[in-house]
C-alpha atoms as a printed R data frame, in Angstrom:
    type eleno elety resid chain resno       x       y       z
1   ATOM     1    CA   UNK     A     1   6.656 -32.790  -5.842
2   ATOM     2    CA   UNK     A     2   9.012 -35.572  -7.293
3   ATOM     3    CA   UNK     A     3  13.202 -34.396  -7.021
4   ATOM     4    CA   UNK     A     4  13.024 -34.653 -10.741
5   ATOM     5    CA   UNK     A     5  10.473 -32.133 -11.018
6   ATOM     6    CA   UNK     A     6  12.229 -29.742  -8.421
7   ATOM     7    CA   UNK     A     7  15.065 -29.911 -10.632
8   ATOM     8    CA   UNK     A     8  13.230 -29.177 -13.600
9   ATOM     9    CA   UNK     A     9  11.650 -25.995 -11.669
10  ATOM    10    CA   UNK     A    10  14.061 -24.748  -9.495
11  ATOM    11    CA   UNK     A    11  15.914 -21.592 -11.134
12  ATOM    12    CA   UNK     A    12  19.885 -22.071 -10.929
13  ATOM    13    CA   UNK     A    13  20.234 -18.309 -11.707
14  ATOM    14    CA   UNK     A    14  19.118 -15.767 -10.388
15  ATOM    15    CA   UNK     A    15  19.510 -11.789 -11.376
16  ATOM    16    CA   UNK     A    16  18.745  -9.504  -8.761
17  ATOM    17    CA   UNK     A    17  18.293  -5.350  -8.375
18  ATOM    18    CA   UNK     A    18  16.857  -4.113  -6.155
19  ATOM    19    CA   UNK     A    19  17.760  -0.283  -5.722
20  ATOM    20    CA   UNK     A    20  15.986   2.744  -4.492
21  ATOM    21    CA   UNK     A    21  16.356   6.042  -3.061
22  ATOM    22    CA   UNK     A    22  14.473   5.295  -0.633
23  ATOM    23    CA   UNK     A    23  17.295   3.650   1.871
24  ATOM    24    CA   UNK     A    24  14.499   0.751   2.666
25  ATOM    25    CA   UNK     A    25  13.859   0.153  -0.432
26  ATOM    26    CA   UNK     A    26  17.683  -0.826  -1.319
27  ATOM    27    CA   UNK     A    27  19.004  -3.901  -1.073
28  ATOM    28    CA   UNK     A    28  21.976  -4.228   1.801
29  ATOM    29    CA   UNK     A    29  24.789  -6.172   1.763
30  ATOM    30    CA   UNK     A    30  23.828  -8.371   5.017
31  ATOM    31    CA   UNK     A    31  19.867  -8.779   3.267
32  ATOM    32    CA   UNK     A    32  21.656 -10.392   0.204
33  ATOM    33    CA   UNK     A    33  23.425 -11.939   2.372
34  ATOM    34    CA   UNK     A    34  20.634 -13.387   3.354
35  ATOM    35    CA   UNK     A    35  18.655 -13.757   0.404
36  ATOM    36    CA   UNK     A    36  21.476 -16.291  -1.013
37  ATOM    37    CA   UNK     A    37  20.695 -18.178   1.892
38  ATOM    38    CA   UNK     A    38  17.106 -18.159   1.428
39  ATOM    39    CA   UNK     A    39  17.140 -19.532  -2.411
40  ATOM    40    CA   UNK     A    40  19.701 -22.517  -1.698
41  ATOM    41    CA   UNK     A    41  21.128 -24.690  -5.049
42  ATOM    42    CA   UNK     A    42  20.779 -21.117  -6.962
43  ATOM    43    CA   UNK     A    43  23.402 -18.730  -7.825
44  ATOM    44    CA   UNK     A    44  22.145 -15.317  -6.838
45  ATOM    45    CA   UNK     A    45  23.813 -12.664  -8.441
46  ATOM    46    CA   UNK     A    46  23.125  -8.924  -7.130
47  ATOM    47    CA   UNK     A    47  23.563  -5.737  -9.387
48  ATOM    48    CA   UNK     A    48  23.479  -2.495  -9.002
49  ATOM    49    CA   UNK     A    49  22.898  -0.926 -12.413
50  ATOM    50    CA   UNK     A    50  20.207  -1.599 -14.415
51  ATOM    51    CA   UNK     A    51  21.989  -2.244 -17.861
52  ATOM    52    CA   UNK     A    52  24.229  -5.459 -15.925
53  ATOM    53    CA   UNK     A    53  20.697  -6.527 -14.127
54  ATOM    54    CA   UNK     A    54  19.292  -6.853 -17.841
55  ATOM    55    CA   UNK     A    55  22.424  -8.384 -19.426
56  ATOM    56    CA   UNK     A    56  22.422 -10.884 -16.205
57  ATOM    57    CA   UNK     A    57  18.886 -11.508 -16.455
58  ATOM    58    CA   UNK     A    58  18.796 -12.495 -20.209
59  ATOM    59    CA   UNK     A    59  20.706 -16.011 -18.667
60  ATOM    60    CA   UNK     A    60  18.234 -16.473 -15.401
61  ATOM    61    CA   UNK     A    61  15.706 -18.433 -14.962
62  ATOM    62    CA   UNK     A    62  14.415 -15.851 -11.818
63  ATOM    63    CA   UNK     A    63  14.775 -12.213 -11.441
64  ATOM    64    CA   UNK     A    64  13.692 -10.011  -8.991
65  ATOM    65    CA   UNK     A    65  13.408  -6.403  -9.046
66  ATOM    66    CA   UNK     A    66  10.933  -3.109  -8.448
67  ATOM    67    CA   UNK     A    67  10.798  -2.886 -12.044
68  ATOM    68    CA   UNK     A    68  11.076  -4.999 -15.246
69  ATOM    69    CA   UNK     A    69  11.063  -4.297 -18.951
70  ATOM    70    CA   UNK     A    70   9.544  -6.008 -22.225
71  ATOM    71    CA   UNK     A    71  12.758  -5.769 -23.359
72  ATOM    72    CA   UNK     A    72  14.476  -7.874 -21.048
73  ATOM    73    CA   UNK     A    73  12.081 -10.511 -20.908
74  ATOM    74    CA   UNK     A    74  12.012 -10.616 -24.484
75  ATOM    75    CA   UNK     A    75  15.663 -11.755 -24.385
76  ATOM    76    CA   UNK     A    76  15.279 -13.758 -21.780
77  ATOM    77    CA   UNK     A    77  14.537 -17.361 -23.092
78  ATOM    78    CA   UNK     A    78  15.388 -19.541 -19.857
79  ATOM    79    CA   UNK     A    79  13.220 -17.222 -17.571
80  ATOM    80    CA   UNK     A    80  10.400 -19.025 -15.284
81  ATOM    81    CA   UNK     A    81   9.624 -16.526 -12.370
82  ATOM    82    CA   UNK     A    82   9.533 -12.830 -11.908
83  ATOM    83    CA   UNK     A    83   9.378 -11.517  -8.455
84  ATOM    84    CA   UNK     A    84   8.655  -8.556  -6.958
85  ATOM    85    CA   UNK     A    85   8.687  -6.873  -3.174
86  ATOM    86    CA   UNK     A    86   6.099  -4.257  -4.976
87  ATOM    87    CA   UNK     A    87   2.551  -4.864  -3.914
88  ATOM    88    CA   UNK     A    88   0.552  -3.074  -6.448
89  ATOM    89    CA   UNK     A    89   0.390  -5.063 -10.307
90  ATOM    90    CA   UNK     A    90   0.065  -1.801 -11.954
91  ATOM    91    CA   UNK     A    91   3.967  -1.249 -11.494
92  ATOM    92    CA   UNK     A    92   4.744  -2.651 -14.810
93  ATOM    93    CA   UNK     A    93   2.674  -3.929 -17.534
94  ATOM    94    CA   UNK     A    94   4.568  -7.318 -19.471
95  ATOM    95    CA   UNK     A    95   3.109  -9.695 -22.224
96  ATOM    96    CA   UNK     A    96   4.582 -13.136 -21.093
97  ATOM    97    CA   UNK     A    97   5.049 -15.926 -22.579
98  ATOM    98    CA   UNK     A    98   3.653 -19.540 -21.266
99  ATOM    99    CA   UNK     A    99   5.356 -20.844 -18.715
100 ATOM   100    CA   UNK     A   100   6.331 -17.272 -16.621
101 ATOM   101    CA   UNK     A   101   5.176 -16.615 -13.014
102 ATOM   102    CA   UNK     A   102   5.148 -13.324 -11.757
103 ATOM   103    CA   UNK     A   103   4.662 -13.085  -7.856
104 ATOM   104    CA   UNK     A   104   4.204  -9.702  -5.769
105 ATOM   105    CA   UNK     A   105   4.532  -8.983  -2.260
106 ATOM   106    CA   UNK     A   106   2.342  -9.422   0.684
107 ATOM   107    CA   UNK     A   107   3.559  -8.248   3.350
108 ATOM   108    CA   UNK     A   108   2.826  -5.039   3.307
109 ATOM   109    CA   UNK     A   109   0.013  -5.173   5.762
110 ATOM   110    CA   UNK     A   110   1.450  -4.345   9.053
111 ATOM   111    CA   UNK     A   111   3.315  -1.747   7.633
112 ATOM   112    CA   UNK     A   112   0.321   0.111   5.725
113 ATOM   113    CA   UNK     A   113  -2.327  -0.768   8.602
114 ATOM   114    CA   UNK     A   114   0.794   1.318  11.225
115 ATOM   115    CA   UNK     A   115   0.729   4.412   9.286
116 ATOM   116    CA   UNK     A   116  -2.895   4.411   8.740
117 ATOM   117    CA   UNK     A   117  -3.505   4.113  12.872
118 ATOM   118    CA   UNK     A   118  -1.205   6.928  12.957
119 ATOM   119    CA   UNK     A   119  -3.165   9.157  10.674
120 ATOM   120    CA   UNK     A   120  -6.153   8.228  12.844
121 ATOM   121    CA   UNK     A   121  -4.893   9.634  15.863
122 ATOM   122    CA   UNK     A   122  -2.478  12.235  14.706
123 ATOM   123    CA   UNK     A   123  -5.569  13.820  12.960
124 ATOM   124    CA   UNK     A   124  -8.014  13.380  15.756
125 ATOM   125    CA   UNK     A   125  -5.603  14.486  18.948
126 ATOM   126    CA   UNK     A   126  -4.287  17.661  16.818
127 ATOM   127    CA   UNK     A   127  -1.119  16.264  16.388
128 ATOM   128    CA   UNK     A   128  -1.079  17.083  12.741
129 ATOM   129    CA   UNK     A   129  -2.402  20.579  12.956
130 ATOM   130    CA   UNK     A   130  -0.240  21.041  15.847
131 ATOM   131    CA   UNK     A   131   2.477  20.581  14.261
132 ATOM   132    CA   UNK     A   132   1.587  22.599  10.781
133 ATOM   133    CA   UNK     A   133   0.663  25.831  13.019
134 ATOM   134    CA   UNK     A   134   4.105  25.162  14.874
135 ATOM   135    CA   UNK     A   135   6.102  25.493  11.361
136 ATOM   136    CA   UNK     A   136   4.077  28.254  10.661
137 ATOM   137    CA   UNK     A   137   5.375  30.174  14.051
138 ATOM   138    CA   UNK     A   138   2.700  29.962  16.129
139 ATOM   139    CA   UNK     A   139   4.565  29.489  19.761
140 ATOM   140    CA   UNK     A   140   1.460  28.330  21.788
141 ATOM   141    CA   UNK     A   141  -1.607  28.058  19.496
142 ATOM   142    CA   UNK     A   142  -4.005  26.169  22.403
143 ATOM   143    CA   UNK     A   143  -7.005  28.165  22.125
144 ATOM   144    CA   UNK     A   144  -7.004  27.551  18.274
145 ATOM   145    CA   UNK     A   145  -6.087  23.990  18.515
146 ATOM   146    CA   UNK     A   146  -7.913  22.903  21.192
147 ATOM   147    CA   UNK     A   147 -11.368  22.542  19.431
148 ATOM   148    CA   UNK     A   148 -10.448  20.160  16.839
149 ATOM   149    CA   UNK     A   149  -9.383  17.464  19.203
150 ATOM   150    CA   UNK     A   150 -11.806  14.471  19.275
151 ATOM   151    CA   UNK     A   151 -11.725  10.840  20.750
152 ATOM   152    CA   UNK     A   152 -11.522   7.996  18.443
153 ATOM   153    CA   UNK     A   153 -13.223   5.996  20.471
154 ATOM   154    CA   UNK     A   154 -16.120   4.872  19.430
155 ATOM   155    CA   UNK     A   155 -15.806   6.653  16.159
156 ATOM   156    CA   UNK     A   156 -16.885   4.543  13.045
157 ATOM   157    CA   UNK     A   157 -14.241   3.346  10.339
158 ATOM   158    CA   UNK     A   158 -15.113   2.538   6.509
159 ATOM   159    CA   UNK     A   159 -12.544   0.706   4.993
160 ATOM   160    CA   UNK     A   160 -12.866   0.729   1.258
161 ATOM   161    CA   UNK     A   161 -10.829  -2.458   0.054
162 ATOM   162    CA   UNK     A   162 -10.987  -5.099   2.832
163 ATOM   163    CA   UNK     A   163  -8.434  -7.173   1.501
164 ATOM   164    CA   UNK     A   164  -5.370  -8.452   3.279
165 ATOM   165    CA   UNK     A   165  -4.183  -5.098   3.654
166 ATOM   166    CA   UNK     A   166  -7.821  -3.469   4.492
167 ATOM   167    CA   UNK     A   167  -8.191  -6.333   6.896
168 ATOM   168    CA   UNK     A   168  -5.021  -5.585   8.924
169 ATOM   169    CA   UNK     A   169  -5.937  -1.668   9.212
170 ATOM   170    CA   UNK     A   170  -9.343  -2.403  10.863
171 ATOM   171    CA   UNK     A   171  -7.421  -5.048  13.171
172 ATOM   172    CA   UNK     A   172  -5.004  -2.336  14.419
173 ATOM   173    CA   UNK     A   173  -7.471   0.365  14.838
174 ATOM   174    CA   UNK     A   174 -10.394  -2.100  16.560
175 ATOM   175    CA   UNK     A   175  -8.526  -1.874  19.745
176 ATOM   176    CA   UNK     A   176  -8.998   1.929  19.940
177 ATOM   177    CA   UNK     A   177 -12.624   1.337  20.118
178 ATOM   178    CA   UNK     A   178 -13.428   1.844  16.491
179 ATOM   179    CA   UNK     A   179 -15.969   0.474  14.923
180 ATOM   180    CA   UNK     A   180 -14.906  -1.290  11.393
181 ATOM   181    CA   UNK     A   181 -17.119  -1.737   8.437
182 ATOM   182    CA   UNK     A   182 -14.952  -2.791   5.906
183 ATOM   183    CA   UNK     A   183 -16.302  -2.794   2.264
184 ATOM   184    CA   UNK     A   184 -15.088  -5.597  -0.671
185 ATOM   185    CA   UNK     A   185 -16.659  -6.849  -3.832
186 ATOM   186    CA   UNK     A   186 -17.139 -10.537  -2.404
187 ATOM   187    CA   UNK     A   187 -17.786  -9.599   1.198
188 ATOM   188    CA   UNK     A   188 -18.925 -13.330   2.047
189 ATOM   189    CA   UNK     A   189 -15.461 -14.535  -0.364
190 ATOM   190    CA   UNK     A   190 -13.301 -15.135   3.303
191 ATOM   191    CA   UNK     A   191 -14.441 -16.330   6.782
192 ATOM   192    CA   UNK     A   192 -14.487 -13.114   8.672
193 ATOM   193    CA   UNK     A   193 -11.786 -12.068  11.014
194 ATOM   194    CA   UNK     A   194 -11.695 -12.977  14.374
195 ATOM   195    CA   UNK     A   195 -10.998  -9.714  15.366
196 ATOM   196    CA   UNK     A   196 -14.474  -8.181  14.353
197 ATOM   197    CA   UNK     A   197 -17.315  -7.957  17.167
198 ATOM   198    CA   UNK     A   198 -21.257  -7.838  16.839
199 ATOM   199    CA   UNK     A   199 -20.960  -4.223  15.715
200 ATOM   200    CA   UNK     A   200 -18.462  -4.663  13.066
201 ATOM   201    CA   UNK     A   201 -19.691  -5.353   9.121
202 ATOM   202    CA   UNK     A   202 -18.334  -6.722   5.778
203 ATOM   203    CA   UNK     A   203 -20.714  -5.343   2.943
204 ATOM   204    CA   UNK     A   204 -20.718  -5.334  -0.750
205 ATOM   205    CA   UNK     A   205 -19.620  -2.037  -2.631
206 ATOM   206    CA   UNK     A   206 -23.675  -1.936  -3.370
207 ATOM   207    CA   UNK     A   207 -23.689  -0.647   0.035
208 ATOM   208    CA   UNK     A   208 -21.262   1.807   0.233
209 ATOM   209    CA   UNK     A   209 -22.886   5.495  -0.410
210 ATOM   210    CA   UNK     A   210 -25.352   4.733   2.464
211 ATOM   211    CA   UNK     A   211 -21.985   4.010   5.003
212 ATOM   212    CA   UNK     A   212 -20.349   6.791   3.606
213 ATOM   213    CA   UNK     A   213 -23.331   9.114   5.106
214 ATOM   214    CA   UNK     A   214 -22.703   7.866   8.528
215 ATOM   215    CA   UNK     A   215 -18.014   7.048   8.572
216 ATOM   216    CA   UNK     A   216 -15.927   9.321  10.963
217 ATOM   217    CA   UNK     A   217 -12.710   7.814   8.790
218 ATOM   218    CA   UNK     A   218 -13.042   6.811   5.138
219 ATOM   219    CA   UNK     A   219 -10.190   4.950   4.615
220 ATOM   220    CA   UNK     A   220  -9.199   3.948   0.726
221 ATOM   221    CA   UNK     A   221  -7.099   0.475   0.377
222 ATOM   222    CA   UNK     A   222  -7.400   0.152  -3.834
223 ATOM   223    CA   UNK     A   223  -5.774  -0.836  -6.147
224 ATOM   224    CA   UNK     A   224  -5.514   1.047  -9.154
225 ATOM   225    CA   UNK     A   225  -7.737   0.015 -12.107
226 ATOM   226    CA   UNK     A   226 -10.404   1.065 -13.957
227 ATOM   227    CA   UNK     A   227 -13.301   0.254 -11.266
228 ATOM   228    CA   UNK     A   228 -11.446   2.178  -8.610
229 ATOM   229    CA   UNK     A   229 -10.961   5.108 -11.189
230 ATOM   230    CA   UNK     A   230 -11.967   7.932  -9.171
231 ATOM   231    CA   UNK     A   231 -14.740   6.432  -7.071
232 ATOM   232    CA   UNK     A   232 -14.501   8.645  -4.512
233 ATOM   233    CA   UNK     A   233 -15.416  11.485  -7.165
234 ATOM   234    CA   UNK     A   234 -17.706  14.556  -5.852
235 ATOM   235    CA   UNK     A   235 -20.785  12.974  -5.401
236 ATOM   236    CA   UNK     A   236 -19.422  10.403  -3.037
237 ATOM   237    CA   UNK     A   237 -17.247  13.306  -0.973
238 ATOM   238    CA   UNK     A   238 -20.408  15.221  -1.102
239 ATOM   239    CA   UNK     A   239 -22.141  12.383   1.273
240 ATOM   240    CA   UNK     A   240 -19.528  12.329   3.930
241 ATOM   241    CA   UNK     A   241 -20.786  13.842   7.415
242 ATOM   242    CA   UNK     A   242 -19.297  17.179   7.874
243 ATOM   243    CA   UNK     A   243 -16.707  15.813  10.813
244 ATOM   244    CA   UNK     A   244 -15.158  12.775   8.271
245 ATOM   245    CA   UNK     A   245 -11.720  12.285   7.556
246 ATOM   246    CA   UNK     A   246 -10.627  10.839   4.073
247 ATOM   247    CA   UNK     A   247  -7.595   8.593   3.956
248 ATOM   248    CA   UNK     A   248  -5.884   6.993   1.155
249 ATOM   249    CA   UNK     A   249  -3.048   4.671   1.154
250 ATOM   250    CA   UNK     A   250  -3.799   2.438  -1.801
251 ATOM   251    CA   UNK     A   251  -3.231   4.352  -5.252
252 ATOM   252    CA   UNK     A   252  -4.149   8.204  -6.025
253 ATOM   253    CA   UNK     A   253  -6.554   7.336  -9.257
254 ATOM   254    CA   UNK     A   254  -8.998   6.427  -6.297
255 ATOM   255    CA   UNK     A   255  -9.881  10.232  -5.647
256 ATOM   256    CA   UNK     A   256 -11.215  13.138  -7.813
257 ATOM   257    CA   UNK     A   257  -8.622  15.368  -6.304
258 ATOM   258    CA   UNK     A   258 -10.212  18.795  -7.728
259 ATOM   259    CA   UNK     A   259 -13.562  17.750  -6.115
260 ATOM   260    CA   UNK     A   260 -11.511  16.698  -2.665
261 ATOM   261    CA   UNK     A   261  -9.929  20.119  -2.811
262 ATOM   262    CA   UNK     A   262 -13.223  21.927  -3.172
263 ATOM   263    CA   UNK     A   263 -14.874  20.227  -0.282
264 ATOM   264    CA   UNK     A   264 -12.004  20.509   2.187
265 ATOM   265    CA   UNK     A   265 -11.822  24.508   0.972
266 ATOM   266    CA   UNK     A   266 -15.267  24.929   1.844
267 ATOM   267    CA   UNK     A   267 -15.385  22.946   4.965
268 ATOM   268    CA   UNK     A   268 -18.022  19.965   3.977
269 ATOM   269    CA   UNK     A   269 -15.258  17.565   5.662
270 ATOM   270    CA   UNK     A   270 -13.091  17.653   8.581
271 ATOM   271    CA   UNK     A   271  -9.646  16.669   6.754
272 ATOM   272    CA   UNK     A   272  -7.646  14.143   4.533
273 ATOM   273    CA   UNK     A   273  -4.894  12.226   4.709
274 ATOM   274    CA   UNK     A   274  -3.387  10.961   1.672
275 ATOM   275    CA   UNK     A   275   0.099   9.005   0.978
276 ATOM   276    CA   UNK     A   276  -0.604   8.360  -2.770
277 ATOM   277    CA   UNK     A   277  -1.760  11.056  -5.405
278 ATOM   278    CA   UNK     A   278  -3.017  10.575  -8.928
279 ATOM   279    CA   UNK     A   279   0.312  12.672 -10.345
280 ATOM   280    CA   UNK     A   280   3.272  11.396  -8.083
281 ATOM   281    CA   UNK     A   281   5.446  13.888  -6.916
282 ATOM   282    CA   UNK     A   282   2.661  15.954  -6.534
283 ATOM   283    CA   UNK     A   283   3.103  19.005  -8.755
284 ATOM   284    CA   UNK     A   284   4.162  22.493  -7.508
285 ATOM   285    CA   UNK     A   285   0.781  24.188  -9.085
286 ATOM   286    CA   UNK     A   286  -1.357  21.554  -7.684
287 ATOM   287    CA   UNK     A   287  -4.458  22.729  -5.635
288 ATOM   288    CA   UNK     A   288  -4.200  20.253  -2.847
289 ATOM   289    CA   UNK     A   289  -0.320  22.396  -2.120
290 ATOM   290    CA   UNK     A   290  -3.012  25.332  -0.744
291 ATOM   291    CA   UNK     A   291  -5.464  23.507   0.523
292 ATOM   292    CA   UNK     A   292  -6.458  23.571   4.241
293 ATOM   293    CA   UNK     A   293  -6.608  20.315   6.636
294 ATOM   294    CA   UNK     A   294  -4.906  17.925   3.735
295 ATOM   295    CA   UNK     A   295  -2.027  16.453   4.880
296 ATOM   296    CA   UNK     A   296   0.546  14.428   2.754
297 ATOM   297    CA   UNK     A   297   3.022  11.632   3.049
298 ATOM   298    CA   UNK     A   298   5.220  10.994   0.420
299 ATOM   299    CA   UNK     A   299   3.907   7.653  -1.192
300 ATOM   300    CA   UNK     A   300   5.395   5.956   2.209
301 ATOM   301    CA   UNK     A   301   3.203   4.509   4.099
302 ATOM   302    CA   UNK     A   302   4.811   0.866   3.792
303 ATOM   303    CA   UNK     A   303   8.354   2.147   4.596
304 ATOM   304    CA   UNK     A   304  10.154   0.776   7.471
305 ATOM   305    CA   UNK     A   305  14.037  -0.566   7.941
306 ATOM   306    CA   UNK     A   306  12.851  -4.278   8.183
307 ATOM   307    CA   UNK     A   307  10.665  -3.746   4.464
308 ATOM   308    CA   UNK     A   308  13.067  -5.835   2.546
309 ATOM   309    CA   UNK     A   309  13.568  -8.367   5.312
310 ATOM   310    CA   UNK     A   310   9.704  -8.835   5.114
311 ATOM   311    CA   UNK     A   311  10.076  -9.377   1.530
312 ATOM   312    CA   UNK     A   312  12.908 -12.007   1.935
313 ATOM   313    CA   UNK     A   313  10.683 -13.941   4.739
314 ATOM   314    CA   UNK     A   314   7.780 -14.254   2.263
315 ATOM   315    CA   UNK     A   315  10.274 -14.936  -1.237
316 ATOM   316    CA   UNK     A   316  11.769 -18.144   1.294
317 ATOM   317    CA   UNK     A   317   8.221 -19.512   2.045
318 ATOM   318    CA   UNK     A   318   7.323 -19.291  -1.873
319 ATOM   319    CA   UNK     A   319  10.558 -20.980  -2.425
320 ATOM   320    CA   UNK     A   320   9.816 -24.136  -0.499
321 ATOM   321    CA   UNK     A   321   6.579 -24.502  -2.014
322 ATOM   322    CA   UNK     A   322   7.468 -24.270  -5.554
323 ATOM   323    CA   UNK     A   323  11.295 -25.212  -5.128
324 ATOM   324    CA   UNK     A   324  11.755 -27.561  -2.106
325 ATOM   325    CA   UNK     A   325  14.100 -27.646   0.946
């Protein structure tokens, strides 16, 4: 690219707000800091509210933030780029006009693929029901526990969605001696990781009620849309073994969460583990509340202190491509 034509695309302005509740979700004052650094000949401007972040953005040519309105883009006639730490596309939905890029995160892989491992042996070595029977009073509740322990090793793994994020689960948990089958629409789309052994598979969703019969861990990496609309719905939790675990940490429309409810009640599978939910925050007259062997994060398995440093590693990178030095 020419230096006329980084001029031309380079963004002199850019609006920025990036607050959460969640403390790694917020912007600090050292990461903007560091994100003025990052996006050199621009003027980075950081706000806190969101009525400044739209009057601010309405003269950018970039904005970045978890969220973004029709409104604001609509008055925004110098804008070229939209960014986003957010992984998922189905945080906000935007007509755009020509001439608009919107760019989402990553990097979320590590993060994700961490908490999933930790599901995976927190559920397996009793940790998790250890720790529910300890908050219920139970002082020393080894006789009770001790059957549901179980070795991972050489358990078998389903990933459902082996895409960056799917791959970097089934890297993490291969060295526990799991075996990975990881299932995508294009499973020939990507050379396969170097990671996988003899044992491991990539195979088309054609294939996936036939793994299902034979997964210790189903583990659910969608994204939401209409395709992923429930497919694990009651037919599909009805062919998991009796000692399979269901995990999602991609988007709650994934599950039919009456049907998952029913089968863990009756004992047809061991547990689940789920960080996202079709409602989110779950609400107080919702079954899965009562029902045994489900536990529940908070929609965080991506959450760590470094998440927006991540996010300001990968923004830098797509700055020198489309921006230059």
């Amino acid at each position: 690219m020419n230096s006329d034509a980084v001029a031309q695309t380079r963004p002199r302005r850019v609006a920025v707000w990036l607050r959460s509740a969640v403390p790694a979700f917020a912007l600090t004052a050292a990461q903007a800091d560091r994100l003025r650094r990052v996006l050199p000949g621009a003027t980075v401007t950081v706000y806190d509210a969101e009525d400044a972040f739209a009057r601010g953005l309405a003269d950018a040519e970039m904005g970045i933030a978890w969220r973004f309105r029709q409104a604001w883009i609509d008055a925004a006639p110098r804008l070229q780029w939209l960014a986003t730490p957010a992984a998922g596309h189905d945080y906000f939905q935007l007509t755009l006009r020509p001439g608009i890029r919107v760019t989402y995160g990553t990097f979320h892989g590590t993060l994700i693929a961490e908490t999933v491992v930790a599901m995976v042996l927190g559920e397996s070595r009793g940790l998790m029901e250890g720790i529910r029977r300890q908050t219920l009073g139970e002082i020393w509740p080894r006789e009770a526990l001790a059957p549901r322990l179980r070795s991972v090793r050489g358990t078998h793994a389903v990933i459902i969605g082996f895409g960056r994020i799917g791959e970097w689960v089934g890297r993490l948990l291969k060295p526990f001696g799991i075996r990975v089958t990881g299932i995508r629409r294009t499973p020939e789309a990507d050379p396969r990781p170097f990671w996988m052994g003899p044992e491991d598979r990539i195979l088309p969703v054609s294939h996936l009620n036939a793994e299902l019969a034979d997964a210790d861990h189903v583990i659910l990496v969608l994204p939401r849309s209409f395709e992923t609309d429930r497919l694990m719905d009651a037919e599909r939790l009805a062919l998991m073994p009796p000692q399979a675990v269901l995990y999602n940490v991609g988007r709650g429309n994934a599950v039919d969460e009456d049907a998952l409810s029913r089968a863990l009640r009756e004992g047809r599978m061991r547990a689940a583990c789920l960080d996202v939910f079709s409602r989110e925050p779950v609400p107080a007259d919702s079954p899965l509340l009562q029902t045994p062997n489900l536990y529940r994060m908070p929609h965080l398995a991506a959450v760590a202190p470094e998440y927006l440093d991540h996010y300001i590693d990968e923004l830098a990178g797509l700055w020198r491509v489309r921006c230059g030095p």
